[in-house]
C-alpha positions as CSV (number, residue, x, y, z in Angstrom):
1,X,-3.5,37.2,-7.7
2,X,-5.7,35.2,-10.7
3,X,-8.5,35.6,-12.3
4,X,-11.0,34.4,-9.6
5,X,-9.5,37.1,-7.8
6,X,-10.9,40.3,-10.3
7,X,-14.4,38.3,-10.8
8,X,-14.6,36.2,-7.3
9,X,-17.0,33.2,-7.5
10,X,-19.5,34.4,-5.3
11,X,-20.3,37.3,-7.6
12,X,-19.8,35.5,-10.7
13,X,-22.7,33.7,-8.7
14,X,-24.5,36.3,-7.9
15,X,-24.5,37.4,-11.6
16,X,-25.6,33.9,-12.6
17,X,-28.4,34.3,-9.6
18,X,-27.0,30.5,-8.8
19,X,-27.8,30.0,-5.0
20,X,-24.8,30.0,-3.3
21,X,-25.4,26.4,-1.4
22,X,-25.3,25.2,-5.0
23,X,-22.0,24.0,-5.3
24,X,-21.9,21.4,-8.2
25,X,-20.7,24.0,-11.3
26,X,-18.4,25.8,-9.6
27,X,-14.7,24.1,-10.9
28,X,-17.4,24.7,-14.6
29,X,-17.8,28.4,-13.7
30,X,-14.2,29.5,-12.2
31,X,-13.1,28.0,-15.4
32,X,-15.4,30.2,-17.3
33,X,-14.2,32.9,-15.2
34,X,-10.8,31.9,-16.7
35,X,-11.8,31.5,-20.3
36,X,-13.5,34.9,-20.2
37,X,-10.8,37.0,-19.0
38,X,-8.0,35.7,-20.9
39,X,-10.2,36.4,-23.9
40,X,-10.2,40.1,-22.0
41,X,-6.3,40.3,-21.7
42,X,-6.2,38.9,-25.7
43,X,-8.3,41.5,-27.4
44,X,-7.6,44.8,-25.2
45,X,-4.1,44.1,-23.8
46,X,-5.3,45.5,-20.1
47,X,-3.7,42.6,-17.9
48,X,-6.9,42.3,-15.2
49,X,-4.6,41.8,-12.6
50,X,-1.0,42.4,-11.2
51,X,2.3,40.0,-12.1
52,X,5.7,40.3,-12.8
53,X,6.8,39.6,-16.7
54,X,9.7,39.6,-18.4
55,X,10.0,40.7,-21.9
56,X,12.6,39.9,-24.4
57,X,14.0,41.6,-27.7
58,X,16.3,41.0,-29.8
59,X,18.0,44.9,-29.8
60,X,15.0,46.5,-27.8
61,X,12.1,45.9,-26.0
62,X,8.7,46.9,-26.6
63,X,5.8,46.6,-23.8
64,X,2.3,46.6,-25.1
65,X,0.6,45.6,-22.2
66,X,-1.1,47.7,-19.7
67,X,-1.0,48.9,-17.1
68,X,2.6,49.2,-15.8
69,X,3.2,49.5,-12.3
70,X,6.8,49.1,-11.9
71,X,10.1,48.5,-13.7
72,X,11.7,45.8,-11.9
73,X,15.4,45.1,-13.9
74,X,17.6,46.8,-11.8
75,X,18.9,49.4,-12.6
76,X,16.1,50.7,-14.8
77,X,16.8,51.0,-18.3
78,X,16.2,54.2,-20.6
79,X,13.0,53.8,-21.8
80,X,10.7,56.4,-24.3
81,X,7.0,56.2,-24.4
82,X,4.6,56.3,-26.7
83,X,0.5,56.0,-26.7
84,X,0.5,52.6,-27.3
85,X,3.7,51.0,-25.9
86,X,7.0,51.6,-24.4
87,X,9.9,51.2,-26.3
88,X,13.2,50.1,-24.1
89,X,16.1,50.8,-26.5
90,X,19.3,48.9,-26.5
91,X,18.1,46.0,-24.0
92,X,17.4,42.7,-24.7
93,X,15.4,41.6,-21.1
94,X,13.0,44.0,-19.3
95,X,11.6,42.6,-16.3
96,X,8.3,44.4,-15.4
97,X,5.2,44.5,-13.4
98,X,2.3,44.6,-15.2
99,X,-1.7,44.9,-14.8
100,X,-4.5,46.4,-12.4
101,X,-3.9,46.3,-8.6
102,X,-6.2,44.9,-6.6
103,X,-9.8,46.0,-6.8
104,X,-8.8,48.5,-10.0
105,X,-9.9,46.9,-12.6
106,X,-12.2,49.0,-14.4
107,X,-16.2,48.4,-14.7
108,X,-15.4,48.8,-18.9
109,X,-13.8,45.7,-18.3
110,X,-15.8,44.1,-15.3
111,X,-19.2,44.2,-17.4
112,X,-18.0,42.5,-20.7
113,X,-16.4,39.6,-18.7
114,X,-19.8,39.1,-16.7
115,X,-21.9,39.1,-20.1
116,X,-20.2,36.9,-21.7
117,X,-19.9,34.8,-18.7
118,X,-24.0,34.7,-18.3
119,X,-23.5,33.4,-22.1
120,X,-21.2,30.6,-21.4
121,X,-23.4,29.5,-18.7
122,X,-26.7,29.5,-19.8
123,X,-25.8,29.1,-23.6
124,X,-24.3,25.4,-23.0
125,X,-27.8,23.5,-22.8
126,X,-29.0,24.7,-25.9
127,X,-28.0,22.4,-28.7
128,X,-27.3,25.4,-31.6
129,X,-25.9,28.8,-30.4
130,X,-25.0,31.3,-32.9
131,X,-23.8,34.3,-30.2
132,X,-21.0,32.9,-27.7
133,X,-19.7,36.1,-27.9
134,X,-22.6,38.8,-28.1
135,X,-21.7,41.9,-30.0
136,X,-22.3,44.0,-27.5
137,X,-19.2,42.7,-25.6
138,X,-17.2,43.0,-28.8
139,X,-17.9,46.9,-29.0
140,X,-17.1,47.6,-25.1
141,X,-14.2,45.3,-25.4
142,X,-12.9,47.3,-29.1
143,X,-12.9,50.8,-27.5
144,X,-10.3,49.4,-24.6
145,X,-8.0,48.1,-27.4
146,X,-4.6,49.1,-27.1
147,X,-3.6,48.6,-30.7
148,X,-5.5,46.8,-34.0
């Protein structure tokens, strides 16, 4: 999966209310798409869509992203959870699966990507912009946030 697979371009489209026939910003908006849900993954730690990671420590591992779908070192280490993370004591290398199956990414996450999307879009022609990120974004972003 990627990121043109949580916000596809035809609805990032349809958001835009571009005509689909128009076909000349599209490698501009799928790399909008892009931009807007890495800054997503950066600020909450929800991972928009499925992949395998590995995570490294030097005594133990700590996973702060969410969600977890699967442990995939074999056999699975000990591990003790906690609100925020996962703590896998006395590993060095946890190799995990990590983010929202297909289609399960929440709306609280959806909505903030496609605002701030209509932003990057329609923002660029002016020649002063004070609001690349609105506000409200900010807020529905901040109460996703797995940690400060």
């Amino acid at each position: 999966m990627a990121y043109i697979d949580v916000i596809p371009l035809a609805r990032a489209k349809n958001y835009l209310r571009i005509d689909p026939d128009l076909t000349e910003d599209d490698a501009e908006i799928t790399s909008m798409i892009n931009a807007c849900c890495m800054y997503v993954e950066k600020r909450t730690n929800h991972l928009l869509y499925a992949r395998d990671k590995v995570y490294t420590g030097s005594c133990q591992v700590k996973i702060y992203d969410y969600p977890v779908n699967s442990i995939k070192t074999d056999p699975a280490p000990w591990s003790l959870t906690r609100t925020m993370y996962i703590i896998f004591p006395d590993v060095k290398t946890v190799e995990i699966n990590v983010g929202y199956l297909a289609n399960e990414c929440p709306d609280d996450l959806i909505q903030p990507i496609m605002q701030m999307l209509k932003v990057f879009y329609y923002e660029s022609e002016k020649q002063f912009n004070s609001t690349l990120i609105p506000e409200s974004v900010k807020e529905m972003l901040d109460v996703n946030k797995r940690f400060l």
